[in-house]
N, C-alpha and C positions, 0 to 999 in steps of 0.2 A: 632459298639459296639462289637468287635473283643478282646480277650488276648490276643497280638503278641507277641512271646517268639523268642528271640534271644539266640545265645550260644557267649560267651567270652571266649578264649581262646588261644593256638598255635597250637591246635594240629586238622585241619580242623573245625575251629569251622567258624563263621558267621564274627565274626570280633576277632581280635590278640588282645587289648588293651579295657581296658575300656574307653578313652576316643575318639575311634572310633565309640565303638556303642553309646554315647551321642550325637557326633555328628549328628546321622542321626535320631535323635527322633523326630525331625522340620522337616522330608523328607514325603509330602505328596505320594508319591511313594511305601511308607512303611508304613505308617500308616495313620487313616482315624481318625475324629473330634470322640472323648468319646472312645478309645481304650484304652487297658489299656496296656502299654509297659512294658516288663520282659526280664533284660538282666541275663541271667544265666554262673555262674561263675564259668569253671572250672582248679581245678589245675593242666596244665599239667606244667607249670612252672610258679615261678613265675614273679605277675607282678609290672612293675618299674615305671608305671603314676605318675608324678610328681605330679601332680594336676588335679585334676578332678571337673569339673562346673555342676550341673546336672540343666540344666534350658530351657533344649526343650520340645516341645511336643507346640511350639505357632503357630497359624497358618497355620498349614496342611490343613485344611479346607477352607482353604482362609476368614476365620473372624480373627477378634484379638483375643488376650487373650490367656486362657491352655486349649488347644482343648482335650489333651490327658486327659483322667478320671485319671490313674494314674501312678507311673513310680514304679518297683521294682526293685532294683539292688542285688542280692539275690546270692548263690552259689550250683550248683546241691549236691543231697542229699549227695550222694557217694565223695563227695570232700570237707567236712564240716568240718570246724577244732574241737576238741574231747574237747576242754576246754583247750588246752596247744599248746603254740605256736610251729609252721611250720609240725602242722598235717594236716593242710587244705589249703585250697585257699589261697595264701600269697600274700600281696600289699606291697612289699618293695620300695620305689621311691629311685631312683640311683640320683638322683639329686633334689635340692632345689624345693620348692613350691613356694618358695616368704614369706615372714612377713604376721602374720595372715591372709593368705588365707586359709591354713587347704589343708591334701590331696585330701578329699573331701568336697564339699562346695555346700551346697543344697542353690537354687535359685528359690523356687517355690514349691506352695501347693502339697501335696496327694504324697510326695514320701517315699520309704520304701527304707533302707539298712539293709539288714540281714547276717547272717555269714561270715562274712571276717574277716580275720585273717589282722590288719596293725600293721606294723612293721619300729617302728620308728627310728632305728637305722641304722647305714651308714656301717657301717666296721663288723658286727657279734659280737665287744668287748663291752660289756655295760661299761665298764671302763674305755674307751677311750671317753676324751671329743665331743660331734659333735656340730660344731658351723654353721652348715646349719641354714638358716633363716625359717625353716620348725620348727613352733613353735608348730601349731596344727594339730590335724589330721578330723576331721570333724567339719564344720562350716555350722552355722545354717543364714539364711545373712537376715531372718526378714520376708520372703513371705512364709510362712513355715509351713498354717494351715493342718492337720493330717500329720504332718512326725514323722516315727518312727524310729527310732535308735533301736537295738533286737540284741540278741545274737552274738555280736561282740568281738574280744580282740583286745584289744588297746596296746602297751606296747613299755619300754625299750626306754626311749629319754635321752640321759644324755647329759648336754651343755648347752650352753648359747647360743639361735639364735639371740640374740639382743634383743629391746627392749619387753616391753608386757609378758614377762615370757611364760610360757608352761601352754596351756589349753588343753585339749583331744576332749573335746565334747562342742564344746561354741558357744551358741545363742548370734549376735553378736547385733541384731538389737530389736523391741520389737516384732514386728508383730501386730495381730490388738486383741482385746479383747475377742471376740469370737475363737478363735484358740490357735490348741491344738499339743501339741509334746508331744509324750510319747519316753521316754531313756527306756527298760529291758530288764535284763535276761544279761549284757554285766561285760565280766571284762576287770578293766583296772589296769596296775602296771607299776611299775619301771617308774618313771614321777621326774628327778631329775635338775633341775636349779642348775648351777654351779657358777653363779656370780651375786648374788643382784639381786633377781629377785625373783614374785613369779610362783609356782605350783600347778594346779589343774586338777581334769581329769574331772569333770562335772559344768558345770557354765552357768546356766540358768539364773542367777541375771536378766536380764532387760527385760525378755519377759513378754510380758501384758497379754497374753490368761492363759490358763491350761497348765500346764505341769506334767505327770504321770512321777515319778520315780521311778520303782521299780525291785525289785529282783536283784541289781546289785553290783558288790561286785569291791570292790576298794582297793589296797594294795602299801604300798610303795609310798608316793608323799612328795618330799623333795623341800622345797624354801632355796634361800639362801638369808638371813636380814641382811649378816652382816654390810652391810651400812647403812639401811632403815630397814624400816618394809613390809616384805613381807612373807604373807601367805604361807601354804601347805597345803589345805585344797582338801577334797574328795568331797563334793560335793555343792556347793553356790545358791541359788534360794530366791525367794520373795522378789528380789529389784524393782516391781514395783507395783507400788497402786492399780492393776487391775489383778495381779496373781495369780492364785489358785495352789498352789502346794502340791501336793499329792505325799506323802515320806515315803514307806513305804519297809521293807522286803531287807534294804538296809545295806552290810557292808562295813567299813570303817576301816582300819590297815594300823599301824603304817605313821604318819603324822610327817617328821621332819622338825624342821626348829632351827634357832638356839636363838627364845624365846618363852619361850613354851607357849606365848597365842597366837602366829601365828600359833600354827597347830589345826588346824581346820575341823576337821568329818564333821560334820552338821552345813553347817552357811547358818542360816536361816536369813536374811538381816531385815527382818519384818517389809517390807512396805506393801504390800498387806497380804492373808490369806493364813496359810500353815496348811496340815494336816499330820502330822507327826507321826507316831508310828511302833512297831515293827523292830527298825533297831538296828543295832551294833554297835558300836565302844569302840577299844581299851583301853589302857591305858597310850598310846602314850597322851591324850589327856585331860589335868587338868583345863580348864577353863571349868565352867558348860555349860553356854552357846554354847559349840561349842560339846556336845559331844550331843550321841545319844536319844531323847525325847521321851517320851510318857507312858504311865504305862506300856505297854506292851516290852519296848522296854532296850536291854542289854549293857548299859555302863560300860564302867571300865575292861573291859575283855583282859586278855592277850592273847598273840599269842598262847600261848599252849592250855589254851584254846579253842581257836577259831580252832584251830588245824589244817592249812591248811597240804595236802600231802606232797609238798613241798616249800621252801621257799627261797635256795640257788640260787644265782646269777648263770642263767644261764640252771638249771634246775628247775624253779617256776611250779606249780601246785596246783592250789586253789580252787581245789577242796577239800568240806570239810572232814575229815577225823572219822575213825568214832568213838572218842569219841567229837566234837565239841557239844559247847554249843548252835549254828545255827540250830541244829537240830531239827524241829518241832516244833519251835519258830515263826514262821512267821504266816502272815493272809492271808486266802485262797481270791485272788483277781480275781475270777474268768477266763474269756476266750478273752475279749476282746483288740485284737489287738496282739493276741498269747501271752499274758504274762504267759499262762500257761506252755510253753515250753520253759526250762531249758538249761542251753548251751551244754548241751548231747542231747540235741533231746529230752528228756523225758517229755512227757505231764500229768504234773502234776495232772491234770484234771481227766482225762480216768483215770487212775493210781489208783484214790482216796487216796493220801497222802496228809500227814497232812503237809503244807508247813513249807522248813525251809529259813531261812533268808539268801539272795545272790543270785545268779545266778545257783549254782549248787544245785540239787534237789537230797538228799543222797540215796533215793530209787532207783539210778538206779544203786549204782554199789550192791545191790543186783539183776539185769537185768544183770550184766556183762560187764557192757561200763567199769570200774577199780573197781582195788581191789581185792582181795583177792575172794578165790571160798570158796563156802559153798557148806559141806560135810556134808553126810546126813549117820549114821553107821544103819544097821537094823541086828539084828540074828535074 
């Protein structure tokens, strides 16, 4: 009952490649039955894993089953992306994944992915189509009770991979009724199908246990209907009779598609129970149904508004700005499972601020992580 901390990397670390150190999570050589395995990520350059399976940790001990207590795939503090892409640990895959495999594809209870920067794009052009069959970037495949998804950016896919449209973060399987996935604290952007197809960056729909979604901010997710009908929606959950989804401190901007009841903030499928309040969205978004629920909670809101830093193709930043409407909006959802830390590092918690809705917590660029200095004059 050991932590076993591995380092990833090139620069003298334990193993080059993330899907070296998975490999050896099954090596009773390396670890022992209830250990908890931590591959730590750092950026000395980045990395190109096509696909990564996270489904070791069986049989080390010589019994069946997931001998390991749990696996983290996490990135050291000093190499942690700041909220805007290629400041941190970077996953670019230099080649296809395969049709909804996802770059990463958890296979198994009690794992955690935290701070990685994945970068869905082939070429650095977000304007240039990419027609790689690399649809998603993290898959959920259904054995998946306590996995958490936390402080991630996701972004920048533009193309057609074939069929299935573009999911970012998709539960593909139900799981079992008892088990729980929590997504926060992650943003995801620039998510755009270029031919009949739809787009979404979180799409929980068919999982039977719990699922927490919160504090994660979602921007830019484009389908294209012009054949069909096909969605754009931010984030999809309660398509199964046995769901409890928890949707809260969530936003959602600018959803296009090309009829406007395809663009979709909050679709809430409502076959099981959702509890939904305090989130955002837009005005990208005119059907009732699909925009943001709950008395506490801000629909109808434009991007100025909402006022991210910035918003340009290619230098995005969403963090919020400070006159956003997100600010101090949100409900404080206490500590468990880290959702109190913000994709700055900032623990809301310690801190004692009043939460704002998303992933970015405005009290820190008073702490100096961005933004402007505050000057104090005395005579």
């Amino acid at each position: 009952m050991a932590t076993i901390t591995k380092t990833i990397g090139t620069s003298s670390r334990d193993y080059s490649t993330i899907v070296a150190w998975e490999a050896d999570l099954s090596d009773g050589d390396v670890y022992s039955d209830a250990d908890d395995a931590v591959g730590v990520m750092y950026a000395d350059s980045p990395f190109t894993d096509a696909t990564v399976t996270i489904n070791g940790g069986n049989d080390i001990g010589g019994s069946s089953g997931q001998n390991l207590s749990s696996i983290t795939l996490t990135v050291v503090a000093a190499s942690r992306h700041d909220g805007t892409a290629g400041s941190g640990a970077l996953l670019k895959p230099t080649t296809a994944s395969g049709h909804d495999q996802g770059v990463i594809r958890i296979d198994r209870d009690d794992v955690t992915i935290e701070w990685l920067d994945i970068d869905m794009d082939n070429d650095d052009d977000f304007t240039t189509a990419d027609t790689r069959n690399t649809n998603k970037a993290i898959v959920l495949t259904g054995t998946n009770d306590n996995c958490i998804i936390r402080n991630m950016l996701i972004h920048d896919k533009y193309g057609n991979p074939g069929s299935n449209g573009l999911f970012m973060i998709h539960s593909i399987a139900a799981g079992g009724s008892s088990d729980t996935i929590s997504i926060l604290n992650n943003i995801i952007y620039n998510i755009v199908e270029t031919t009949d197809d739809t787009s979404s960056a979180i799409n929980i729909n068919g999982w039977q246990g719990t699922v927490n979604i919160y504090n994660n901010t979602v921007y830019n997710i484009e389908s294209d209907d012009s054949g069909s009908s096909k969605s754009a929606t931010a984030y999809r959950y309660n398509g199964h009779a046995n769901q409890q989804a928890n949707v809260k401190n969530n936003i959602a901007a600018k959803m296009v598609a090309d009829t406007a009841s395809y663009k979709r903030a909050f679709w809430d499928t409502g076959t099981g129970t959702a509890n939904e309040d305090y989130n955002l969205s837009d005005d990208t978004i005119s059907t009732a149904a699909y925009k943001a629920t709950g008395s506490n909670s801000l629909p109808d809101q434009t991007l100025a508004q909402i006022d991210f830093v910035a918003t340009g193709v290619g230098t995005e930043d969403l963090h919020l700005n400070t006159s956003s409407v997100a600010i101090d909006e949100g409900v404080d959802l206490g500590t468990t499972n880290g959702v109190n830390i913000d994709i700055n590092q900032r623990d809301r918690d310690s801190e004692g601020d009043t939460w704002d809705i998303g992933a970015h917590e405005f009290g820190d660029l008073v702490a100096g992580t961005t933004g402007a200095a505050f000057l104090l004059f005395l005579d």
